[in-house]
N, C-alpha and C positions, 0 to 999 in steps of 0.2 A: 168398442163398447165392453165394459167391465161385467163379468158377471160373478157373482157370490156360491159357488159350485159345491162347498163345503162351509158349512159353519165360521163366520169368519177369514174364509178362503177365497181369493179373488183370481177369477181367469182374466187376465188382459190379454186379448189375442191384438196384435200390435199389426199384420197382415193376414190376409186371408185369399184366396185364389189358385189358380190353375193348379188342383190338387195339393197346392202348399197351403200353409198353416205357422206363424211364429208366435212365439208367445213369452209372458213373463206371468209370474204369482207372487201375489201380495197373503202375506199372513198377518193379520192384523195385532195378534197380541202373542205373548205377554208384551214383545217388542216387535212393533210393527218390520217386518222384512220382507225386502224384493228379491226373490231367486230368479238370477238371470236380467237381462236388462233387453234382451230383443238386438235387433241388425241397427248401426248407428243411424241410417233413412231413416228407420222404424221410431224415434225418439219423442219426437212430437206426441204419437198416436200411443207410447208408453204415457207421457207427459199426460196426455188428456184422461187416460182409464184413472193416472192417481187421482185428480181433481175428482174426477168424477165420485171415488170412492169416498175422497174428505181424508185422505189419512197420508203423512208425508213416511216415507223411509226414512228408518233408524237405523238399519242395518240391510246389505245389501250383502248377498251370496253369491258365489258363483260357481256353477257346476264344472265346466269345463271350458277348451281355452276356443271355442268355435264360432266366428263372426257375428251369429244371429242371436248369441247367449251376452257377448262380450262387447259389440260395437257399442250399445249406450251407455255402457259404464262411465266415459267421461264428462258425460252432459249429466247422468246423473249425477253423479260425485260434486259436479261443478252446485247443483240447482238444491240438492239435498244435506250436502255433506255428511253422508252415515259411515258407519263402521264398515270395513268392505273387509268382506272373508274371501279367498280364494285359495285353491288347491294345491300345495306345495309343489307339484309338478309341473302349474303351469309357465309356461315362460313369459318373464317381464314386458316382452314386445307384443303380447296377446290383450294387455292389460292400457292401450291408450295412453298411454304414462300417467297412471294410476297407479299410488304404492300403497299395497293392499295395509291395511293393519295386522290381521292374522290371515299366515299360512297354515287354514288345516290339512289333515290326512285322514285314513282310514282310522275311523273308532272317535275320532275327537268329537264332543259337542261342541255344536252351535246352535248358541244356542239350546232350545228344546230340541232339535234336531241332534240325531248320529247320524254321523258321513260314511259312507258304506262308498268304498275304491271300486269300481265295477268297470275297469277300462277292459278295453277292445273298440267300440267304437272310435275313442281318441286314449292317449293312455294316463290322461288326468281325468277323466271322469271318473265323476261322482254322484250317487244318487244321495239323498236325506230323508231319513228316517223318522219319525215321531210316531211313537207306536201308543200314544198317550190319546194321539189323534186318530188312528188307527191309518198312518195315514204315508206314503213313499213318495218323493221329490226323484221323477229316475234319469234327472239329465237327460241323455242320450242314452242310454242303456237300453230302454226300449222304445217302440213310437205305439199310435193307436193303430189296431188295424186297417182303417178308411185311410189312413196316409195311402194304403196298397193298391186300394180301389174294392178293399171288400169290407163286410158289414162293420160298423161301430161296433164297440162292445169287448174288443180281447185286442192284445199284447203282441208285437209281433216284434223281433230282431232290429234296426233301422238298416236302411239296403246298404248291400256290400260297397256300392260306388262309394258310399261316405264313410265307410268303416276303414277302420286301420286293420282291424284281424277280427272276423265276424268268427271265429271257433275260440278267442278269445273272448268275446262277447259275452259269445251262448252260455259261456263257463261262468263264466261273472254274476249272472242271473243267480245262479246257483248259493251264492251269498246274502242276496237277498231274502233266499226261503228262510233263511233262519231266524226272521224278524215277524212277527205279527203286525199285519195290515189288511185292510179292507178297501182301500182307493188308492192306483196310482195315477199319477198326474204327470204325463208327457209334453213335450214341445210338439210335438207333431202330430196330427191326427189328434183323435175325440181320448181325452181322460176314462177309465174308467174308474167310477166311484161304486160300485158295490163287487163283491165276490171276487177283490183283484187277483190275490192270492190262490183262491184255489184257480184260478184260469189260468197264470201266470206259474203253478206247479204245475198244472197238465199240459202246457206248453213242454216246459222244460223235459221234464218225466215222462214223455210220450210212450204211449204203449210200444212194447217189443224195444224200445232202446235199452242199445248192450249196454250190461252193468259193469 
């Protein structure tokens, strides 16, 4: 079931269960686009959040090159046929045989979005930016807390077992502080849509860390 989490902003959580979480989001204007596309099982249940919302993808985004971000892309591409962005890093076999139209990178719009390069978790991730919205797309780069088993509400690393280089990671975040935002929106775990930023600084910036 779809929900409107932001102004125009659509959570499709495409599965739900045993502490997991996958997900896709829909921004409906100025061009309607799908960030990420869910695990390719997951398709149908992507399939049914668009109806549900009424709005077809024009453009489809992809963060990085990870099965539950990347499996539905070739059912969508098939059912949609939108503009498909993807990460100049990622590799062609990640992509379904899907040949993206634009490869971005760090700094490029799309979009209203800026693509902010935040790898460690995989080393084509990417988060997206729209500071217009007050508003961060963070891939992978971070999850919600409750992915962990503790409260909703704050930002945590994604666990080492799925990282490529978590001291990586942690540094990456660090890029993001230099954007103005108020909600980021995760794959995993609960979104946070108020105060993301300063929580997401006092993560990072923690007291007594050496300068």
């Amino acid at each position: 079931m779809p929900e409107e989490i932001l102004p125009g902003v659509h959570d499709i959580t495409v599965r739900e269960g045993e502490g997991r979480r996958f997900r896709a989001y829909l921004f409906e204007d100025p061009v309607p686009t799908l960030v990420d596309t869910g695990l390719e099982a997951t398709t149908e249940a992507l399939f049914d959040g668009l109806d549900r919302i009424d709005v077809d993808p024009e453009r489809v985004v992809v963060t990085h090159n990870d099965g539950d971000h990347t499996g539905g892309l070739p059912a969508v591409v098939d059912r949609y046929d939108p503009e498909v962005y993807v990460p100049e890093q990622t590799a062609a076999d990640a992509l379904g045989g899907v040949d993206p139209d634009v490869r971005y990178g760090d700094g490029d719009a799309v979009g209203d979005f800026e693509a902010v390069h935040v790898p460690g978790h995989e080393r084509d991730n990417h988060a997206l930016v729209d500071e217009s919205r007050s508003v961060v797309v963070a891939g992978d780069a971070v999850s919600g807390s409750d992915q962990r088993g503790l409260p909703a509400g704050y930002l945590l690393l994604p666990p080492a077992v799925y990282s490529d280089d978590l001291n990586e990671a942690e540094e990456s975040l660090e890029r993001l502080l230099a954007f103005e935002f108020d909600a980021v929106l995760v794959f995993h775990g609960s979104s946070v849509l108020e105060d993301a930023k300063t929580k997401l600084d006092r993560f990072v910036n923690f007291p007594g860390k050496p300068s």
